[in-house]
VOPAGU-2260 file (C-alpha; in pm, 1 decimal, decimal comma):
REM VOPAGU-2260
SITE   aa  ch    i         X         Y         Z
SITE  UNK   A    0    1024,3    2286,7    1094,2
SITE  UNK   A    1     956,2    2421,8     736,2
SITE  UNK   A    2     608,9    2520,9     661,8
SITE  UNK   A    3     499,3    2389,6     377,3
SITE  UNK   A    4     115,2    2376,1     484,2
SITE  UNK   A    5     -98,5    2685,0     360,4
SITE  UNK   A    6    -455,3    2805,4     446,2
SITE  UNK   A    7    -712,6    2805,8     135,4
SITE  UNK   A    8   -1093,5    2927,4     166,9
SITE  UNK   A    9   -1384,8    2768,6     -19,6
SITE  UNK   A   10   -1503,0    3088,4    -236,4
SITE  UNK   A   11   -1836,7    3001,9    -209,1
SITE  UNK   A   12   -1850,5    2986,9     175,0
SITE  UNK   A   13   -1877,1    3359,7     158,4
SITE  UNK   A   14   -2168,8    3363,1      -9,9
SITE  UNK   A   15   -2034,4    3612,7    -212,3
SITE  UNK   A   16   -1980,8    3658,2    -599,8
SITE  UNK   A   17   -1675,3    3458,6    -710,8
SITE  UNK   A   18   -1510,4    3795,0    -760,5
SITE  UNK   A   19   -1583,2    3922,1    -460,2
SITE  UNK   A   20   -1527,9    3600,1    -254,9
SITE  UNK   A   21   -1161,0    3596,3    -434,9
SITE  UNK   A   22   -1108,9    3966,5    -268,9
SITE  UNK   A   23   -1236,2    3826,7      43,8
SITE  UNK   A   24   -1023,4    3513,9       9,5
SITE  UNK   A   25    -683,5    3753,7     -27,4
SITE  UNK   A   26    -805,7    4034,3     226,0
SITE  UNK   A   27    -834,5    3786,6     558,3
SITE  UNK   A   28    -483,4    3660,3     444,0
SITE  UNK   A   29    -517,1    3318,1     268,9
SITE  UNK   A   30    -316,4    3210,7      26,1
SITE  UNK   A   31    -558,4    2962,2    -222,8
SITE  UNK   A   32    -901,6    2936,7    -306,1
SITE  UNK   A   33   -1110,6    2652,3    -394,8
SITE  UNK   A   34   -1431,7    2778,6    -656,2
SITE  UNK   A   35   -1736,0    2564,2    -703,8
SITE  UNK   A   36   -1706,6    2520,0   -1106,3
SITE  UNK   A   37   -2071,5    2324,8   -1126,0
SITE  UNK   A   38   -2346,8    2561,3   -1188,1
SITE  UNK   A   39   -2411,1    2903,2   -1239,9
SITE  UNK   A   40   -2157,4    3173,8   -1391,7
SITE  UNK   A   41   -1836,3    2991,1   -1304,7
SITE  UNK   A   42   -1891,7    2693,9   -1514,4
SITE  UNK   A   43   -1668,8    2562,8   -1809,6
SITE  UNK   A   44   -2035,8    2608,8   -2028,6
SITE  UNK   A   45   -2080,7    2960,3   -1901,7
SITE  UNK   A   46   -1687,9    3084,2   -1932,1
SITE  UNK   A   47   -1533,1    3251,6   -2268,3
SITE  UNK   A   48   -1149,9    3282,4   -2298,6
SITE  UNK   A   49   -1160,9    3655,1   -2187,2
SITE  UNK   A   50   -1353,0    3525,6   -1849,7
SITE  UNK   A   51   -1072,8    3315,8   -1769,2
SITE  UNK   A   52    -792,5    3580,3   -1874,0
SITE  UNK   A   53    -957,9    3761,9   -1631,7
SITE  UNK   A   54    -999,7    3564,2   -1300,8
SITE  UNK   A   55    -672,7    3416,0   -1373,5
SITE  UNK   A   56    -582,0    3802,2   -1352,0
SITE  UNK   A   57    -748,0    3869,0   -1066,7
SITE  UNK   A   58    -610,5    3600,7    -871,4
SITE  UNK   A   59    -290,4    3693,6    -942,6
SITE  UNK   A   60    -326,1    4031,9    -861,6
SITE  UNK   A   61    -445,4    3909,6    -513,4
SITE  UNK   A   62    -164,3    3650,8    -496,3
SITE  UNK   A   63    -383,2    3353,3    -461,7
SITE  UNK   A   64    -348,6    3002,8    -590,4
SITE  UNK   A   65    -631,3    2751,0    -727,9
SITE  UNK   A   66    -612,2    2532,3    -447,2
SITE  UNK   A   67    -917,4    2306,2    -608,0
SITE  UNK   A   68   -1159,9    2365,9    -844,2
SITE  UNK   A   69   -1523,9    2141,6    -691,5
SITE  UNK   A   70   -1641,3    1944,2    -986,9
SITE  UNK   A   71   -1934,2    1766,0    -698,8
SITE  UNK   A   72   -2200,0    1752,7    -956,7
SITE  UNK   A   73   -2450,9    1580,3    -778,7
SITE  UNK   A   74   -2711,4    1295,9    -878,3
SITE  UNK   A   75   -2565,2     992,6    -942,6
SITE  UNK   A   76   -2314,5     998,1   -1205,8
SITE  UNK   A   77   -2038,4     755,1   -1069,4
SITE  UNK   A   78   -2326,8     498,9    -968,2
SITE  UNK   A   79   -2575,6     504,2   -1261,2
SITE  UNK   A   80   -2390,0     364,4   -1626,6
SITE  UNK   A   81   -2689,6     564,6   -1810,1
SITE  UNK   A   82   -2528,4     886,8   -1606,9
SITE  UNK   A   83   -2138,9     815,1   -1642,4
SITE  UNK   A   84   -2036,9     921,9   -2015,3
SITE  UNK   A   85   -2189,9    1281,9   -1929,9
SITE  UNK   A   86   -2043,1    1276,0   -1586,8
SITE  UNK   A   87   -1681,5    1197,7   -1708,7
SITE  UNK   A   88   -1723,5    1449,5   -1987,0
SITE  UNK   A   89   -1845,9    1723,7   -1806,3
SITE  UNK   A   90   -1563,9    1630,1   -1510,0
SITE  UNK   A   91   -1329,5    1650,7   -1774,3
SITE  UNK   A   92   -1444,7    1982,3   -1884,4
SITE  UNK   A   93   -1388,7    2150,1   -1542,0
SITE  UNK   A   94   -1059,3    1987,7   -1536,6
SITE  UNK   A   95    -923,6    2130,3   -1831,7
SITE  UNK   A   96   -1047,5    2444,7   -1627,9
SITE  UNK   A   97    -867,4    2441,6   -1349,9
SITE  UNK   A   98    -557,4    2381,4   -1575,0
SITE  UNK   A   99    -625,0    2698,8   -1726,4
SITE  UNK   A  100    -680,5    2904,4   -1393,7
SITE  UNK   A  101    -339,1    2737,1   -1297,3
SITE  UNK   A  102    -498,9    2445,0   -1061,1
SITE  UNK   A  103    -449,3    2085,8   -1087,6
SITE  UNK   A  104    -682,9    1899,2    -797,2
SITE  UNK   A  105   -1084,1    1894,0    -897,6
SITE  UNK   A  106   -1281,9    1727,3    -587,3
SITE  UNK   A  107   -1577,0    1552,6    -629,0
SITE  UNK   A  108   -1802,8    1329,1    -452,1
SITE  UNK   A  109   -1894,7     966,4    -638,4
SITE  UNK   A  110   -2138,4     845,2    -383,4
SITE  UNK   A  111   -2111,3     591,4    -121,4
SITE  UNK   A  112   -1784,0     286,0    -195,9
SITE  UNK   A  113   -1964,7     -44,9     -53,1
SITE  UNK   A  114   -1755,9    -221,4     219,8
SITE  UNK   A  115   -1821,9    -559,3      -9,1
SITE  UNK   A  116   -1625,8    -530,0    -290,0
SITE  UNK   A  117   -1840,0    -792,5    -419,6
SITE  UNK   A  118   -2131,7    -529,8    -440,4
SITE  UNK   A  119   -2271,6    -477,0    -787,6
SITE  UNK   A  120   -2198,3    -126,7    -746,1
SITE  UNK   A  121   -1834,8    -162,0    -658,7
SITE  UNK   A  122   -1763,4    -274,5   -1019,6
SITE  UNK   A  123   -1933,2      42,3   -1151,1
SITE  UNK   A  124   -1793,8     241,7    -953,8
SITE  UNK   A  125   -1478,4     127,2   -1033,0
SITE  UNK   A  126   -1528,2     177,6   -1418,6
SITE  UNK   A  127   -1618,1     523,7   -1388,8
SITE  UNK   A  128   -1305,5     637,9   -1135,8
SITE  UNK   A  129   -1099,0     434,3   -1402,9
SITE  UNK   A  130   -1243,5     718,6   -1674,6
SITE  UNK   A  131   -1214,3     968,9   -1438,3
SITE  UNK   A  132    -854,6     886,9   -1399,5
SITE  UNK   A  133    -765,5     844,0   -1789,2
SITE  UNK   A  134    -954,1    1221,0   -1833,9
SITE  UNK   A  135    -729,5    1320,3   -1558,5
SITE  UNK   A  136    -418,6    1238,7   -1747,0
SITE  UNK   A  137    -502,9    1382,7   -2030,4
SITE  UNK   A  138    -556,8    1724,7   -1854,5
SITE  UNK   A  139    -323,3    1673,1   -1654,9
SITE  UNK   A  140    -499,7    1685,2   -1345,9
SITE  UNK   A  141    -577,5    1521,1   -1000,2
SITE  UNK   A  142    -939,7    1400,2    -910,4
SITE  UNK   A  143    -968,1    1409,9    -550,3
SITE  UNK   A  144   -1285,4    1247,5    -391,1
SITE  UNK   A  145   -1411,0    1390,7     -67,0
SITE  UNK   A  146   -1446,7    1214,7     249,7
SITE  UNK   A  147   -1773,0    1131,8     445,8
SITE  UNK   A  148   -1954,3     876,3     292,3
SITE  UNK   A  149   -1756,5     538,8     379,4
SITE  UNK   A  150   -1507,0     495,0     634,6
SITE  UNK   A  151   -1069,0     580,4     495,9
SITE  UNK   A  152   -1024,3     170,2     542,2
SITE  UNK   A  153   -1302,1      78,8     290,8
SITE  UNK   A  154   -1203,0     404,2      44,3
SITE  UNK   A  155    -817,3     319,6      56,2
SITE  UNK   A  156    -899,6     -13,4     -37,8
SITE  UNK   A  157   -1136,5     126,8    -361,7
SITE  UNK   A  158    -841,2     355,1    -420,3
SITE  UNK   A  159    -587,4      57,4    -444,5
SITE  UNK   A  160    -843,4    -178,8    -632,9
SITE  UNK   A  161    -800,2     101,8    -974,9
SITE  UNK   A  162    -527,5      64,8   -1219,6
SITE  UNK   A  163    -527,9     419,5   -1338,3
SITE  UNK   A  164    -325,3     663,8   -1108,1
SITE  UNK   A  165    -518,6    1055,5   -1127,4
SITE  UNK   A  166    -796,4     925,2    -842,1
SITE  UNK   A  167    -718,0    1056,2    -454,2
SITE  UNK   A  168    -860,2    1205,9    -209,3
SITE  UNK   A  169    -990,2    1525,7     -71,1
SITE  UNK   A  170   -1012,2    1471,0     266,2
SITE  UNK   A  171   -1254,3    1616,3     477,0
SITE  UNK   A  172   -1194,8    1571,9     865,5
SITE  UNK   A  173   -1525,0    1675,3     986,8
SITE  UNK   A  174   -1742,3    1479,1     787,6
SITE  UNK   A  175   -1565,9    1164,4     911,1
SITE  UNK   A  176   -1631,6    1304,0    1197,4
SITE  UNK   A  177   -2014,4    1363,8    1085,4
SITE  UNK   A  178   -2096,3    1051,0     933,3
SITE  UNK   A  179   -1900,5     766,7     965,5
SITE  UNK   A  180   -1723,3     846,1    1310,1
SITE  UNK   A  181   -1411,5     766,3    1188,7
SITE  UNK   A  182   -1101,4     888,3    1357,7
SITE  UNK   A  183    -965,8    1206,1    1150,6
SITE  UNK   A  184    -618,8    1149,5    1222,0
SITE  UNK   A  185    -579,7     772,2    1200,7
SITE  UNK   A  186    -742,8     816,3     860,4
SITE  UNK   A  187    -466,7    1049,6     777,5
SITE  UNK   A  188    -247,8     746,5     805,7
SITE  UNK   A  189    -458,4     545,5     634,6
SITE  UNK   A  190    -536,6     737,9     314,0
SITE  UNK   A  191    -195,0     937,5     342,0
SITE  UNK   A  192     -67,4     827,0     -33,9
SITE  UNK   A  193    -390,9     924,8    -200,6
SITE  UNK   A  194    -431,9    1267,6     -30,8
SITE  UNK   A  195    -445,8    1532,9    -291,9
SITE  UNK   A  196    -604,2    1810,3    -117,0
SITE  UNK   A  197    -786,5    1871,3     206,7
SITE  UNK   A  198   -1071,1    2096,2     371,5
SITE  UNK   A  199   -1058,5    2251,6     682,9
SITE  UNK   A  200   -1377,8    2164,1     864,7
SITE  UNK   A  201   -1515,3    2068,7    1218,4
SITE  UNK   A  202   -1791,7    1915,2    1343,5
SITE  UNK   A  203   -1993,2    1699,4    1589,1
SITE  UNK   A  204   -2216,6    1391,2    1532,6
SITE  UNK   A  205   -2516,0    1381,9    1710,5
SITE  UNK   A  206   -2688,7    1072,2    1564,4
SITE  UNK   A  207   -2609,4     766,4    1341,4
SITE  UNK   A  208   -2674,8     780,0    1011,3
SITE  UNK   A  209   -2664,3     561,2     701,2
SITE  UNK   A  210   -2475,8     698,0     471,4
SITE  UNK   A  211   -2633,9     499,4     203,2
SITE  UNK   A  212   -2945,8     734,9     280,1
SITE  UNK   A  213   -2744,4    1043,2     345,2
SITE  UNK   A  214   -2549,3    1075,6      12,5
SITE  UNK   A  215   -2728,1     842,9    -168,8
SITE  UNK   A  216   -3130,0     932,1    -147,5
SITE  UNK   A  217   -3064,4    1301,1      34,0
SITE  UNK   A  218   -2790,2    1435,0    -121,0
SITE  UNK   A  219   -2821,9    1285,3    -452,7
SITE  UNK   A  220   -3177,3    1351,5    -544,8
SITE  UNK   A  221   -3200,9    1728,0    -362,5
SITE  UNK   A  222   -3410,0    1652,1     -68,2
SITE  UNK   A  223   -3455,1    1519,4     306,6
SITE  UNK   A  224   -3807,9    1407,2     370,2
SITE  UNK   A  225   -3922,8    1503,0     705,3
SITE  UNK   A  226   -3564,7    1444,2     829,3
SITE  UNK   A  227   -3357,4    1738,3     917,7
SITE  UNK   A  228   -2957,4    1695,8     902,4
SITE  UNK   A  229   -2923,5    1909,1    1198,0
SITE  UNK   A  230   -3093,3    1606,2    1426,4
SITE  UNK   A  231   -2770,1    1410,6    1281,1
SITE  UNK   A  232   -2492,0    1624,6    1294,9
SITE  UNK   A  233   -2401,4    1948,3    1362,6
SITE  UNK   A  234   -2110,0    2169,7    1161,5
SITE  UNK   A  235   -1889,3    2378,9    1426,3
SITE  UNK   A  236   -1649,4    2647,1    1416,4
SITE  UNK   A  237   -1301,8    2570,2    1380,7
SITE  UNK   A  238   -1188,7    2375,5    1732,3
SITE  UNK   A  239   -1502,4    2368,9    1872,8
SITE  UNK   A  240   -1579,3    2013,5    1738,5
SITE  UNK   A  241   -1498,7    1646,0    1707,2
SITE  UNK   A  242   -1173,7    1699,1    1528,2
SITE  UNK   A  243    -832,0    1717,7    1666,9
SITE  UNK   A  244    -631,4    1974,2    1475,6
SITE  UNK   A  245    -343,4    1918,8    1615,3
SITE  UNK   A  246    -330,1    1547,7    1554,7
SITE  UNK   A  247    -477,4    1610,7    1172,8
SITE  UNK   A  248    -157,2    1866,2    1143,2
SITE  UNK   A  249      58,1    1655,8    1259,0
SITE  UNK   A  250     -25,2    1356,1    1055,7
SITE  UNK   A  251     -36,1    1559,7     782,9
SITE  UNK   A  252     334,8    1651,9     805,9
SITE  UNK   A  253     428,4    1315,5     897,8
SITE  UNK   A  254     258,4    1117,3     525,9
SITE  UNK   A  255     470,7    1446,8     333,0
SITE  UNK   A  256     162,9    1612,8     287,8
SITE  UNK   A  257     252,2    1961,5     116,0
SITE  UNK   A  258     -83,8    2176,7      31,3
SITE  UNK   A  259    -373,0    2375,6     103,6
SITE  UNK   A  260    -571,0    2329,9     452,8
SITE  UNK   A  261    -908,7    2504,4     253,9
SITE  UNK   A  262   -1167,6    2647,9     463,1
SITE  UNK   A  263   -1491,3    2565,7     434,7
SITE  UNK   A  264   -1807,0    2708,8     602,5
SITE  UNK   A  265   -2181,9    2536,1     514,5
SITE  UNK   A  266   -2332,2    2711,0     757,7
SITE  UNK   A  267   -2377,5    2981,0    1028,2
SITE  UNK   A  268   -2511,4    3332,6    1005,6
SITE  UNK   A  269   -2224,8    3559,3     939,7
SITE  UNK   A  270   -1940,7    3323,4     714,3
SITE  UNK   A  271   -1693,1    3560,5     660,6
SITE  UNK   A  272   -1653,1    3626,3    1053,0
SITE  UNK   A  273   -1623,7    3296,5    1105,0
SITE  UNK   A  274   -1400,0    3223,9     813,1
SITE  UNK   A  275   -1178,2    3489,9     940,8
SITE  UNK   A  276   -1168,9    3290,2    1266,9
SITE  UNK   A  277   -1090,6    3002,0    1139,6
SITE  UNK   A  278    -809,6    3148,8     897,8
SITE  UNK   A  279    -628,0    3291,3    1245,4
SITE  UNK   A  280    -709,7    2953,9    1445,1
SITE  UNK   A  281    -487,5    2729,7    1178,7
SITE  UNK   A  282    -228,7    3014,1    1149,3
SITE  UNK   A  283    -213,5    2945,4    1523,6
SITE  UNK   A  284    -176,3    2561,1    1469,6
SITE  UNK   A  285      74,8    2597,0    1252,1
């Protein structure tokens, strides 16, 4: 069977410099990199022409791809209409990014899709990814929005509700895993057309929680209360979690899939050991 599946690292898991997470990227044998493009030097705002010239340089000098550019910018944007003009611009400013560093897919997160499509939010939400999707075009780019905070069944049918095509997914196995307890492969299935890109992640759930709290209150406005997110779940090591690689592989070849499998490492003590790890566990898988 042709291999048309390669690994990608999330620069930033490294906690490196992007330059030096690029090397890092190239030297443990991937073959894409995904760069956080939201704050600090790396940022459309922050870039001149001769910046670009030379990462685009760089990463061809280490033979590495753009497998995503992450436009996550936080808050909420896709839920607030006071927030969405500035969202959509600024998405559409890392887009035109990536196009320059020779990427295509931006991920994002939008918050949490209500199961009720009858939900006032649904309707915003909606309006925005419609945006998203027309700034997509233009750039001629893919917005791919990461998995976690609703289960595939209720984000495939968001997906299907737009009219704009540019609006997928970047799908995330272990925070379905995480936070909904979803089944990682069967969503595969489920969200197969919309798949744009993909992290490779693992995990274990340890407590329910509501994602309206976790992405919505927590993530989106920087803070946790007395609640710690390691009582709720716990991010593992490649194969030493909830997900089942070799059923996500597989299901990935059967929908077509052709793409990056991107590392990416939130936590632990010594990343680049364990991103290493990780890199030789899916060249083992596939």
């Amino acid at each position: 069977m042709a291999n048309n599946l390669q690994i990608g690292v999330m620069v930033d898991s490294f906690r490196l410099s992007t330059k030096e997470g690029i090397r890092k990227a190239a030297e443990i044998g991937a073959k894409g990199v995904q760069i956080y493009a939201v704050a600090g030097e790396f940022t459309p705002e922050n870039l001149t022409a001769a910046d670009i010239r030379e990462y685009r340089s760089l990463l061809d000098s280490e033979g590495l791809a753009v497998s995503a550019l992450c436009g996550d910018l936080g808050g909420h944007g896709f839920t607030d209409p006071a927030e969405i003009p500035n969202t959509i611009e600024r998405s559409r400013r890392i887009a035109h990014l990536c196009a320059e560093l020779g990427g295509k897919v931006i991920t994002t997160h939008i918050g949490v899709v209500p199961s009720d499509p009858n939900h006032p939010r649904y309707a915003v939400m909606q309006e925005s990814c419609e945006m998203l999707a027309r700034a997509a075009k233009e750039e001629g780019s893919l917005f791919a929005i990461e998995t976690g905070p609703e289960t595939p069944e209720v984000l495939c049918g968001f997906l299907d509700s737009l009219t704009t095509p540019g609006v997928g997914v970047n799908y995330d196995p272990a925070n379905l895993v995480m936070v909904t307890g979803s089944d990682p492969v069967k969503g595969v299935y489920t969200l197969g057309k919309y798949i744009y890109h993909t992290h490779a992640k693992d995990g274990v759930r340890l407590k329910t929680v509501d994602p309206e709290i976790l992405y919505g209150v927590w993530f989106a406005e920087g803070g946790i209360g007395d609640n710690r997110l390691e009582d709720y779940f716990l991010e593992t090591p490649l194969g030493q979690g909830g997900v089942d690689f070799d059923g996500w592989i597989r299901a990935l070849r059967d929908i077509g899939y052709e793409g990056f499998l991107t590392i990416e490492r939130e936590v632990g003590a010594d990343p680049a050991a364990d991103i290493a790890m990780a890199a030789d566990f899916l060249r083992s898988k596939l």
